[in-house]
PyMOL Python script that loads the backbone (N, CA, C, O; Angstrom):
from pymol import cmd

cmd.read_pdbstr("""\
ATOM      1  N   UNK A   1     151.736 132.508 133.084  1.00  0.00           N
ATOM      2  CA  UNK A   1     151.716 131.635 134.233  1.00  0.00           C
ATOM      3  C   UNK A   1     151.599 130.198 133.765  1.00  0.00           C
ATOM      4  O   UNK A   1     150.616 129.900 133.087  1.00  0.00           O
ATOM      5  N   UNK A   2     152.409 129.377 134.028  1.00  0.00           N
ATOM      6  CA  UNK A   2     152.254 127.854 133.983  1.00  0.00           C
ATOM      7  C   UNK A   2     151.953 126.811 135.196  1.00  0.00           C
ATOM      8  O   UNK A   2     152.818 126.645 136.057  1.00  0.00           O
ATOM      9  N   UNK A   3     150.604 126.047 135.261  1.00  0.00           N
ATOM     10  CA  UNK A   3     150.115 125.497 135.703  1.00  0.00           C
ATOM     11  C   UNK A   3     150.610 123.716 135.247  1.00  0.00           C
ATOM     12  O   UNK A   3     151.152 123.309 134.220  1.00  0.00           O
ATOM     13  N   UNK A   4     150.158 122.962 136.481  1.00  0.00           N
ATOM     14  CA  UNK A   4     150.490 121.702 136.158  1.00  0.00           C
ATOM     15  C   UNK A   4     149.513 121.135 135.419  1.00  0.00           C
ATOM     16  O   UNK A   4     148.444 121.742 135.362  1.00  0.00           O
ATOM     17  N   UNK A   5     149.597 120.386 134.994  1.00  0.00           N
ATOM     18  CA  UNK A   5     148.817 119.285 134.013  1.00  0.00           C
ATOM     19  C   UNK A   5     148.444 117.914 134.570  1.00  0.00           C
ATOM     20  O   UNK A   5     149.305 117.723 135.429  1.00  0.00           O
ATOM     21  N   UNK A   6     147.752 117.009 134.555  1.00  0.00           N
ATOM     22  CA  UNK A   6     147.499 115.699 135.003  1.00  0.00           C
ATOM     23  C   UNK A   6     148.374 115.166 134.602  1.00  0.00           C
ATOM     24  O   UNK A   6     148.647 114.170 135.271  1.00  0.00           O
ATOM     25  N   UNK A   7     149.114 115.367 133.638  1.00  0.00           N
ATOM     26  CA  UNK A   7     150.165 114.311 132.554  1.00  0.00           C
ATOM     27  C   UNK A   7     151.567 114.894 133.516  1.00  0.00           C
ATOM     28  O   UNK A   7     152.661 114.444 133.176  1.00  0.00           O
ATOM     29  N   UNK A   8     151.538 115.588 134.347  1.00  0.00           N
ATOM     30  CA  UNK A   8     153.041 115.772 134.897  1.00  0.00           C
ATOM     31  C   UNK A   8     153.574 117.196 134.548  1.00  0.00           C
ATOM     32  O   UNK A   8     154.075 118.109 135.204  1.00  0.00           O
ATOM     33  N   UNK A   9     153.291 117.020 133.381  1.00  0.00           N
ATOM     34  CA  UNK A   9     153.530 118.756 132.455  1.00  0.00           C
ATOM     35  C   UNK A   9     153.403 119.646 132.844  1.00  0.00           C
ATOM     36  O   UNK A   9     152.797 119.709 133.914  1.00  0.00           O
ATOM     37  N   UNK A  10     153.940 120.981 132.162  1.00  0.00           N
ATOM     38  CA  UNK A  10     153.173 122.035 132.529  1.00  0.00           C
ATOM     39  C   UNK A  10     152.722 123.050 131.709  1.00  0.00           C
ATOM     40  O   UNK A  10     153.486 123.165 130.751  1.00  0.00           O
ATOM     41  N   UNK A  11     151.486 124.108 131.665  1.00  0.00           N
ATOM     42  CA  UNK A  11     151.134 124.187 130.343  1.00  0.00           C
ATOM     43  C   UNK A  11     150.715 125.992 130.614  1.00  0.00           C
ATOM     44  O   UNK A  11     150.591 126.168 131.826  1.00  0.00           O
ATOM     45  N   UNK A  12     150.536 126.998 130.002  1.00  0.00           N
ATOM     46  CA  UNK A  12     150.663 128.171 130.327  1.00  0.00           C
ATOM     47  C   UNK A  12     148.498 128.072 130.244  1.00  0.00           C
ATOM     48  O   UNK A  12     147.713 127.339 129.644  1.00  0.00           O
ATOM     49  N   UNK A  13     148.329 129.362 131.299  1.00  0.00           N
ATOM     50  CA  UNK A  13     146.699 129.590 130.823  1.00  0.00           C
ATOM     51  C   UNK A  13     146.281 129.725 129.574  1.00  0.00           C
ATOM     52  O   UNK A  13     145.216 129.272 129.157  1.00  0.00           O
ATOM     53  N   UNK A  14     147.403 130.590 128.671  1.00  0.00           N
ATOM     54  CA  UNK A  14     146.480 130.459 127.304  1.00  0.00           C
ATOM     55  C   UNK A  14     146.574 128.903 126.837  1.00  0.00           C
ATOM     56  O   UNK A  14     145.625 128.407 126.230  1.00  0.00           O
ATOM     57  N   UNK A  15     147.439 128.341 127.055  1.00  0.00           N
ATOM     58  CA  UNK A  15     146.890 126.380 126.177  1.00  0.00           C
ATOM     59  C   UNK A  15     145.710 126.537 127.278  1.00  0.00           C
ATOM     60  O   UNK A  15     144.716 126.849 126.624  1.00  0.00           O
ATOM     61  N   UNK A  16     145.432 126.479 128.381  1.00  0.00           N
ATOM     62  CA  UNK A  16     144.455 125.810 129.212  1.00  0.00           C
ATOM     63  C   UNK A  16     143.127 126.278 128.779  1.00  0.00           C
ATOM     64  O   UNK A  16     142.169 125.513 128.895  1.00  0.00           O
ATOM     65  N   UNK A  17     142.946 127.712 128.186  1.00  0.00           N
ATOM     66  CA  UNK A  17     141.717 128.647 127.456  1.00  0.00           C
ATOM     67  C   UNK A  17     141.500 128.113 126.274  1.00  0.00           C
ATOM     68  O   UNK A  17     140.338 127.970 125.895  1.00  0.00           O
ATOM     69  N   UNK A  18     142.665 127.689 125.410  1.00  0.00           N
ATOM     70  CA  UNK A  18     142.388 127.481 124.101  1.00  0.00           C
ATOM     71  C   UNK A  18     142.153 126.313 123.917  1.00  0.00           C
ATOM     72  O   UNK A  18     141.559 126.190 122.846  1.00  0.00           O
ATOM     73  N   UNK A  19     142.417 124.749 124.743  1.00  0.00           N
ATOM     74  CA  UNK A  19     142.004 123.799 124.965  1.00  0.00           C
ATOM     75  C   UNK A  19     140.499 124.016 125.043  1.00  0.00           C
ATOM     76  O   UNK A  19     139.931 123.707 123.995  1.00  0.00           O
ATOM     77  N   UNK A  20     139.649 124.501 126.081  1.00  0.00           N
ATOM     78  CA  UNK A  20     138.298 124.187 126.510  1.00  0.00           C
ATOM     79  C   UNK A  20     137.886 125.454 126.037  1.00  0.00           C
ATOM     80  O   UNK A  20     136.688 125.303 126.276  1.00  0.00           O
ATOM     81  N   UNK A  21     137.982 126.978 125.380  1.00  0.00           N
ATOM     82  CA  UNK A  21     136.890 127.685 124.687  1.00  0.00           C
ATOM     83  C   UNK A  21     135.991 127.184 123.743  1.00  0.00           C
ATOM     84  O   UNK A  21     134.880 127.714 123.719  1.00  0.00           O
ATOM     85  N   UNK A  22     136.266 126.136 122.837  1.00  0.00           N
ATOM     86  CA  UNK A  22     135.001 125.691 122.015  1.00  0.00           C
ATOM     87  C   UNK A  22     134.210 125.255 122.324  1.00  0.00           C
ATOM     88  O   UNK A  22     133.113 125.149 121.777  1.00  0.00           O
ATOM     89  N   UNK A  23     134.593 124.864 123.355  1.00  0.00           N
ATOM     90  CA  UNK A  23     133.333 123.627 124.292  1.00  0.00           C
ATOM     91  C   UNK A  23     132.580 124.875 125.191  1.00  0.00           C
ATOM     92  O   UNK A  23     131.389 125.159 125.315  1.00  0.00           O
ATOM     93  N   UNK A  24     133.683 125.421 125.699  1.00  0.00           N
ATOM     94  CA  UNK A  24     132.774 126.482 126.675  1.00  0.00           C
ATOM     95  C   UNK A  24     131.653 127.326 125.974  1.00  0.00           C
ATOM     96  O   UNK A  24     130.537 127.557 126.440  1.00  0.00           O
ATOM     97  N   UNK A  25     132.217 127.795 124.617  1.00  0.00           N
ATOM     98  CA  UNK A  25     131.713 128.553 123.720  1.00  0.00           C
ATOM     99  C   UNK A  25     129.962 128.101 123.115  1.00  0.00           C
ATOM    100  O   UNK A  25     128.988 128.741 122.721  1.00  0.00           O
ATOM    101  N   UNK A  26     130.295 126.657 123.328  1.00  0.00           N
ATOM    102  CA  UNK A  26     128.737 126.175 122.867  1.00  0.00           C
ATOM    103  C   UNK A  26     127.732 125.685 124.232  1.00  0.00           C
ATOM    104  O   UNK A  26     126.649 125.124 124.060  1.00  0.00           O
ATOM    105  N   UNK A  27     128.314 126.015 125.628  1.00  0.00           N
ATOM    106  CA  UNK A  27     127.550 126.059 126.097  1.00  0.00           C
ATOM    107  C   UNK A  27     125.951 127.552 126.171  1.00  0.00           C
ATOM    108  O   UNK A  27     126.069 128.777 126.166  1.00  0.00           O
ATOM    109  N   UNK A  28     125.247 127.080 126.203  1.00  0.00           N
ATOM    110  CA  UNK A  28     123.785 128.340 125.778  1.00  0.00           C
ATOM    111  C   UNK A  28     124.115 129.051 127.595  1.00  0.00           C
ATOM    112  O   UNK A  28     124.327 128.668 128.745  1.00  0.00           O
ATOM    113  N   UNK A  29     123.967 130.246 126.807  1.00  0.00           N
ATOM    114  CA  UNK A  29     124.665 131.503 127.238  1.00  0.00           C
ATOM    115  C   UNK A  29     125.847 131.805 127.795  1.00  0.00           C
ATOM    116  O   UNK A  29     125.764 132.787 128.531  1.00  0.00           O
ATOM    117  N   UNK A  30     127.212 131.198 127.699  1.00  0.00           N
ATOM    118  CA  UNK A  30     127.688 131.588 127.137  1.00  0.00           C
ATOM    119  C   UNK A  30     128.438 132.585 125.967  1.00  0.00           C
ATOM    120  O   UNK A  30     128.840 131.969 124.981  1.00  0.00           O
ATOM    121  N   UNK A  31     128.693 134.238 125.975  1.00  0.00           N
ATOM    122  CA  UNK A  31     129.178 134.574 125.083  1.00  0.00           C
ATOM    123  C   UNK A  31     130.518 134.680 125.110  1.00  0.00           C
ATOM    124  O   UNK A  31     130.962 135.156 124.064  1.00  0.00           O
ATOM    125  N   UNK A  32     131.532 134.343 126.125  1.00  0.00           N
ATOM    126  CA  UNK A  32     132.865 134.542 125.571  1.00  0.00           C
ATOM    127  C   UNK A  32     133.950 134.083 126.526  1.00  0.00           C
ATOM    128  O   UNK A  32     133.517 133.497 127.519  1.00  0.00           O
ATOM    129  N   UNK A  33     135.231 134.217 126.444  1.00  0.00           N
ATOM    130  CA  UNK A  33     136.088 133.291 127.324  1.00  0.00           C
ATOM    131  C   UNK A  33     137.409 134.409 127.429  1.00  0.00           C
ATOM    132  O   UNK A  33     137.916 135.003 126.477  1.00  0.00           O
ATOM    133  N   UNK A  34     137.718 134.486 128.567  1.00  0.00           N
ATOM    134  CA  UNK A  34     139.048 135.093 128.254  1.00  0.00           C
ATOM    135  C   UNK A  34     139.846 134.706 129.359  1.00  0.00           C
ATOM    136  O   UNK A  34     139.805 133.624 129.945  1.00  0.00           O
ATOM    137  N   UNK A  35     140.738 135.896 129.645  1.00  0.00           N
ATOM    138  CA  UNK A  35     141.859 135.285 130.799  1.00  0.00           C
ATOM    139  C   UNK A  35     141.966 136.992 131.722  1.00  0.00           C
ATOM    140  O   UNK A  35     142.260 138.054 131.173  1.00  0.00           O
ATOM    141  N   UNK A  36     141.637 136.808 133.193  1.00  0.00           N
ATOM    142  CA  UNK A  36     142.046 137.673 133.517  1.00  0.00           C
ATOM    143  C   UNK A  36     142.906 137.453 135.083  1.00  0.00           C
ATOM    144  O   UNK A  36     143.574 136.432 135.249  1.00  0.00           O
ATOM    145  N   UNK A  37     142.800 138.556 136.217  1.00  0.00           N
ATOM    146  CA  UNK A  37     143.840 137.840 137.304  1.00  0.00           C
ATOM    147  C   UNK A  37     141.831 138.617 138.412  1.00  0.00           C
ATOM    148  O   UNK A  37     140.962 139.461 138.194  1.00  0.00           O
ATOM    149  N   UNK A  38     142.098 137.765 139.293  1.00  0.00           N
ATOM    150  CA  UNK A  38     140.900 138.053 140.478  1.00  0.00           C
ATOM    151  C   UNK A  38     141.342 137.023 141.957  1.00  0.00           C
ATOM    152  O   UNK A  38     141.464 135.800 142.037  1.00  0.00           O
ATOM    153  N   UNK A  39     141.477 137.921 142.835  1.00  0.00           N
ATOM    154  CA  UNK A  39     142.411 137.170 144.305  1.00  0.00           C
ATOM    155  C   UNK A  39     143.476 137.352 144.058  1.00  0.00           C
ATOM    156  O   UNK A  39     143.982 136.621 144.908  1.00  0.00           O
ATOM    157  N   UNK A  40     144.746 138.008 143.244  1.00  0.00           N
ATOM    158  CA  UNK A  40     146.119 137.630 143.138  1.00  0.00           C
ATOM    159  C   UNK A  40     146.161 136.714 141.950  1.00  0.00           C
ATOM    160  O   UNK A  40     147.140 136.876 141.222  1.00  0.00           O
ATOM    161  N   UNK A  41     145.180 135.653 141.555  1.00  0.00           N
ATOM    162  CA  UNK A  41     145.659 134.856 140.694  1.00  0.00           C
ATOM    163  C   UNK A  41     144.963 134.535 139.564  1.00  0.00           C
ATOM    164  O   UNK A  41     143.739 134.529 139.696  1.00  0.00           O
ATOM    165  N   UNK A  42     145.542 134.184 138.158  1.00  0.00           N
ATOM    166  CA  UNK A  42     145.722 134.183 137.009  1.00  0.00           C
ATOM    167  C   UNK A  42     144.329 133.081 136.826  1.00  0.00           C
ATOM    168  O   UNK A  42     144.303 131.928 137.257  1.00  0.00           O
ATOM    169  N   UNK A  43     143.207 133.779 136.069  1.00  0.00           N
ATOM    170  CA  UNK A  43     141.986 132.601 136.350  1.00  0.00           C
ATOM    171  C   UNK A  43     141.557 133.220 134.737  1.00  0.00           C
ATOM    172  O   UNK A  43     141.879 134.288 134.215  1.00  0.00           O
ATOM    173  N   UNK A  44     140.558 131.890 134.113  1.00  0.00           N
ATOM    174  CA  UNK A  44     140.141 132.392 133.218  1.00  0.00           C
ATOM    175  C   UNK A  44     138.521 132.689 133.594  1.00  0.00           C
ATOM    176  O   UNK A  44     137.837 132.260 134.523  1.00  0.00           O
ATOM    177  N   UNK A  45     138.183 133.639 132.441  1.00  0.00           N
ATOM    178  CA  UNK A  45     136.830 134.342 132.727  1.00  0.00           C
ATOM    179  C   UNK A  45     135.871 133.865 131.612  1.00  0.00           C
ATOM    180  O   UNK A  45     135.852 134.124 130.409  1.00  0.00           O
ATOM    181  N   UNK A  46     135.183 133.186 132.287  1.00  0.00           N
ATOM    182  CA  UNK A  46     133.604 133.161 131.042  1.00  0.00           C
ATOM    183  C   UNK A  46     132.687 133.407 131.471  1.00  0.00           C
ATOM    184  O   UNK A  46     132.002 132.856 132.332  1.00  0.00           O
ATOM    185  N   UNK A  47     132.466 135.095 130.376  1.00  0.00           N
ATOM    186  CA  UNK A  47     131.349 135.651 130.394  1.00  0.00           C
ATOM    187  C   UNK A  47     129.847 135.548 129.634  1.00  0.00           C
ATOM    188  O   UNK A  47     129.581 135.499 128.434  1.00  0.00           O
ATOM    189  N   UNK A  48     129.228 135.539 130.477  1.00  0.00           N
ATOM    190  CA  UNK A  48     127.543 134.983 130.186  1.00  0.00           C
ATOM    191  C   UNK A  48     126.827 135.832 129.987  1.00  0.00           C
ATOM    192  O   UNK A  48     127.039 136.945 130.468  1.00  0.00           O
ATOM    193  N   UNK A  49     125.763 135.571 129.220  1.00  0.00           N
ATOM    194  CA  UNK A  49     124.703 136.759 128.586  1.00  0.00           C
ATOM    195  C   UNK A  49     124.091 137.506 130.004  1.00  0.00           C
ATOM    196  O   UNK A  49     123.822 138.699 130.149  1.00  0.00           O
ATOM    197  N   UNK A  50     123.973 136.484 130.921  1.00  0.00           N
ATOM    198  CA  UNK A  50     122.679 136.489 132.012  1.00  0.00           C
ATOM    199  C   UNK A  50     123.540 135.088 133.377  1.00  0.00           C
ATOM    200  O   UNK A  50     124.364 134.215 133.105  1.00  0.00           O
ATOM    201  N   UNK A  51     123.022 135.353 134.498  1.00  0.00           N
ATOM    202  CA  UNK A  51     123.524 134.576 135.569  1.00  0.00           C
ATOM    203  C   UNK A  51     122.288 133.748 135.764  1.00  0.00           C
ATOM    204  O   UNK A  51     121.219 134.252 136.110  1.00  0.00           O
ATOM    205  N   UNK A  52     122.415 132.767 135.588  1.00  0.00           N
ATOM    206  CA  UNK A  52     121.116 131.508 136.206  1.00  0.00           C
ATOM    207  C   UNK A  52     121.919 130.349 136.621  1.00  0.00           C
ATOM    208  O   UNK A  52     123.056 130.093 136.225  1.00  0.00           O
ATOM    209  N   UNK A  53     121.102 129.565 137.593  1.00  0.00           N
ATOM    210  CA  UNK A  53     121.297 128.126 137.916  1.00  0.00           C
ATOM    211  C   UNK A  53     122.245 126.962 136.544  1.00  0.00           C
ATOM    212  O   UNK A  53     123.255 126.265 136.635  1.00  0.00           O
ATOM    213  N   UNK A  54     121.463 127.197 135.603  1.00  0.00           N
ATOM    214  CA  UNK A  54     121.973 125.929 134.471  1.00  0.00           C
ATOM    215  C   UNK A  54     123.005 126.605 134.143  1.00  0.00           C
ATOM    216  O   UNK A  54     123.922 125.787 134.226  1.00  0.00           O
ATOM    217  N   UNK A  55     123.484 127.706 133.783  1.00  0.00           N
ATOM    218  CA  UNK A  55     124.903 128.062 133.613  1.00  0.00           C
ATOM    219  C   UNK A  55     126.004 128.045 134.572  1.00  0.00           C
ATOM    220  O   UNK A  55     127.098 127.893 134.029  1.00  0.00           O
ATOM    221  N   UNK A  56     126.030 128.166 135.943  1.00  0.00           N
ATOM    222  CA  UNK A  56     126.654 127.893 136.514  1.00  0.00           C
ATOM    223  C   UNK A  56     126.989 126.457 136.630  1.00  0.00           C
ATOM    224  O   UNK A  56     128.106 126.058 136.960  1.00  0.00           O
ATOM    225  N   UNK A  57     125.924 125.647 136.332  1.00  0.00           N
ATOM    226  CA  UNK A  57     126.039 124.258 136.619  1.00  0.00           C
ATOM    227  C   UNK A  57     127.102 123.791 135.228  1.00  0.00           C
ATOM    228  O   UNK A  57     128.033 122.986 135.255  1.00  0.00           O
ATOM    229  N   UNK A  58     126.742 124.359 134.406  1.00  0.00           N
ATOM    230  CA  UNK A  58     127.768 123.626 133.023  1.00  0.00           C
ATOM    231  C   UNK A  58     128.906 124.101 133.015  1.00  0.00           C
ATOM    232  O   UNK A  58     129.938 123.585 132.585  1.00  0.00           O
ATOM    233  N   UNK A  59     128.702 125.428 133.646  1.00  0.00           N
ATOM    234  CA  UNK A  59     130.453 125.691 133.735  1.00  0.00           C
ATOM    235  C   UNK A  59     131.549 125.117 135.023  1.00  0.00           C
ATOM    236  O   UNK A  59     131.415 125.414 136.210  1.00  0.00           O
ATOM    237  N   UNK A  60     132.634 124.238 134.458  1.00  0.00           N
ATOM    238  CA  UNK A  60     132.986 123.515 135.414  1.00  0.00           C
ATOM    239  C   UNK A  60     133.660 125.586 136.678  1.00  0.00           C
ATOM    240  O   UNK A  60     133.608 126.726 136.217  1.00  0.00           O
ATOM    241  N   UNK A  61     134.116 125.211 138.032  1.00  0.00           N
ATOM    242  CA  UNK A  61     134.790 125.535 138.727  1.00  0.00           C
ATOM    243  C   UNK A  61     136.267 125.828 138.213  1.00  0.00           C
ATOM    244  O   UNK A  61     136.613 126.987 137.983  1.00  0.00           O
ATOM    245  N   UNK A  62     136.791 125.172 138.107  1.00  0.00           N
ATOM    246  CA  UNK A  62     138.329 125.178 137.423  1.00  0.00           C
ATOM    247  C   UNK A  62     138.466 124.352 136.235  1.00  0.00           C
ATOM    248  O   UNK A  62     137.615 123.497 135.990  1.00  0.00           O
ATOM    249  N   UNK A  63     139.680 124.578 135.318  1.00  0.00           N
ATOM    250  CA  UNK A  63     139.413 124.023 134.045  1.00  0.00           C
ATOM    251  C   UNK A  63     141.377 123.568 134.151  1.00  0.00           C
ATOM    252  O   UNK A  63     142.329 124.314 133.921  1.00  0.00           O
ATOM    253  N   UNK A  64     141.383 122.401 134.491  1.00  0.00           N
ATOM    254  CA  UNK A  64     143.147 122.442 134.374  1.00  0.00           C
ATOM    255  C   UNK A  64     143.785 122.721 135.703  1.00  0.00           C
ATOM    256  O   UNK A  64     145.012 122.804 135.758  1.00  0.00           O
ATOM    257  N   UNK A  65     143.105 122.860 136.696  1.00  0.00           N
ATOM    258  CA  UNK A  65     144.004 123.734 137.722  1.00  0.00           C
ATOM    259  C   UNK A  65     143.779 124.814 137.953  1.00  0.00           C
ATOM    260  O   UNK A  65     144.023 125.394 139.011  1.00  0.00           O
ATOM    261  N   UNK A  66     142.993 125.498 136.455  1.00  0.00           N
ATOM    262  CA  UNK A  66     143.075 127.258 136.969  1.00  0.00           C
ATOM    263  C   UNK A  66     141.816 127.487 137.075  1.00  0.00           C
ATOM    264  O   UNK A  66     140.970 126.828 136.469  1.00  0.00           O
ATOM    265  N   UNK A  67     141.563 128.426 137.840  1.00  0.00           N
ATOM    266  CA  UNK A  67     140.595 129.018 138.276  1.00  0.00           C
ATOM    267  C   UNK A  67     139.615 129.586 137.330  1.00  0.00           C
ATOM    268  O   UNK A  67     139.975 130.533 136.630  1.00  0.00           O
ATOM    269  N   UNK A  68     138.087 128.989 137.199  1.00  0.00           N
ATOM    270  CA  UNK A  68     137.366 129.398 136.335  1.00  0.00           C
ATOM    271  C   UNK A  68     136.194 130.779 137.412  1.00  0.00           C
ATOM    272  O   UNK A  68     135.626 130.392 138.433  1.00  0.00           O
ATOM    273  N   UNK A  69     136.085 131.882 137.050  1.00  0.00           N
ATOM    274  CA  UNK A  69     135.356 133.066 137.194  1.00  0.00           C
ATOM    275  C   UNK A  69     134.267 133.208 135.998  1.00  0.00           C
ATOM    276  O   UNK A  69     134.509 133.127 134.794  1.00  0.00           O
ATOM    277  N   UNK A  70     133.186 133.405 136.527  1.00  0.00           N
ATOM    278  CA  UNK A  70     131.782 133.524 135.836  1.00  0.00           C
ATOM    279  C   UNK A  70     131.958 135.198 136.007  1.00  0.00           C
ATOM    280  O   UNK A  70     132.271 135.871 136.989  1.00  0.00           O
ATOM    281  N   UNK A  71     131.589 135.605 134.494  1.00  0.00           N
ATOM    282  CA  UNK A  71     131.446 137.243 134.921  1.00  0.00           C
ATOM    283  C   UNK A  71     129.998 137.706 134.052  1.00  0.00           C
ATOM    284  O   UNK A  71     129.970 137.685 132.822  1.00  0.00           O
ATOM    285  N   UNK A  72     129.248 137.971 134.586  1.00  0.00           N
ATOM    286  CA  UNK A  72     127.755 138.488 133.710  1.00  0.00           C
ATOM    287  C   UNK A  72     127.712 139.567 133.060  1.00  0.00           C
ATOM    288  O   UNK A  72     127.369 140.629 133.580  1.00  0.00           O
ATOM    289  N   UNK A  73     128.028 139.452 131.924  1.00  0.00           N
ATOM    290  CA  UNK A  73     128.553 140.810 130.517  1.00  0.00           C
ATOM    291  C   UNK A  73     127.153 141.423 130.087  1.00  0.00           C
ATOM    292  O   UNK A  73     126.976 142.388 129.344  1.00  0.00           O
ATOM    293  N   UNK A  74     126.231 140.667 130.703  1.00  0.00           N
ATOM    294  CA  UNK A  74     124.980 140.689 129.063  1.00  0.00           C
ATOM    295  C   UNK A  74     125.653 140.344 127.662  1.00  0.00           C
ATOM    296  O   UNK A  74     126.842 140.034 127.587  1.00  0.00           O
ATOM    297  N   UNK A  75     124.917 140.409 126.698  1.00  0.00           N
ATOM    298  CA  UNK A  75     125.216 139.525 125.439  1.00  0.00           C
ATOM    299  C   UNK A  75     126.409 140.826 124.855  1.00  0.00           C
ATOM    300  O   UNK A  75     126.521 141.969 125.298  1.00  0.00           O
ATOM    301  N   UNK A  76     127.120 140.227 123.834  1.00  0.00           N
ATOM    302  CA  UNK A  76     128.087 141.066 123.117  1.00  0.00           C
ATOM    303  C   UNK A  76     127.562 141.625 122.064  1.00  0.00           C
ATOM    304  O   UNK A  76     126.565 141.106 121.561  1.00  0.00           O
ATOM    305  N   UNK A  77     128.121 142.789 121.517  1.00  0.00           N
ATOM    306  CA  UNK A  77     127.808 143.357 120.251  1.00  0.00           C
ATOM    307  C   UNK A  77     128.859 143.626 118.990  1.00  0.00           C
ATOM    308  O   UNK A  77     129.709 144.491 119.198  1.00  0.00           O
ATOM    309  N   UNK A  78     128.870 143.119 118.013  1.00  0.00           N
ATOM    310  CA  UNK A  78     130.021 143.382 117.590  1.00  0.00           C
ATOM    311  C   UNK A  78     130.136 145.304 117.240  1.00  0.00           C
ATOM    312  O   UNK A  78     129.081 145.932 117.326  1.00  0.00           O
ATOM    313  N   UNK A  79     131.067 145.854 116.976  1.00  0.00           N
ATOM    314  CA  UNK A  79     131.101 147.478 116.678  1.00  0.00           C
ATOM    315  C   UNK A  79     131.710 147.421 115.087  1.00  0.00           C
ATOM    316  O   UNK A  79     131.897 148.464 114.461  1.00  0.00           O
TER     317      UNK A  79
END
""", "prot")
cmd.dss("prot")
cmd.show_as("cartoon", "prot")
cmd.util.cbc("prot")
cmd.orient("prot")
């Protein structure tokens, strides 16, 4: 899916994920970022250890146009 850009452009969700995961990534709790579809449409997902007030607050709403979804994973494990 390609979304517009401020610059006129247009740029697919994965540039729009791979632009802002590092940043998202160091917000505290925070464990991970991905891309999924929720309503019909193409939104990315960052999943959090735990749901509180200060995480919702750092994570913007939309990132680019697309739709940002908070999903509460608990923490990851690697296998």
């Amino acid at each position: 899916m390609l979304v517009p850009t401020h610059h006129g452009s247009m740029a697919s969700v994965e540039e729009v994920k791979r632009r802002h995961e590092a940043r998202l990534m160091k917000t505290p709790g925070v464990v991970g970022v991905g891309i999924g579809r929720s309503g019909g449409k193409t939104v990315i997902r960052v999943y959090v250890a735990r749901d509180s007030p200060k995480v919702r607050k750092a994570v913007p709403e939309a990132l680019d146009d697309v739709p940002v979804e908070i999903v509460v994973s608990g923490p990851f494990k690697a296998l």
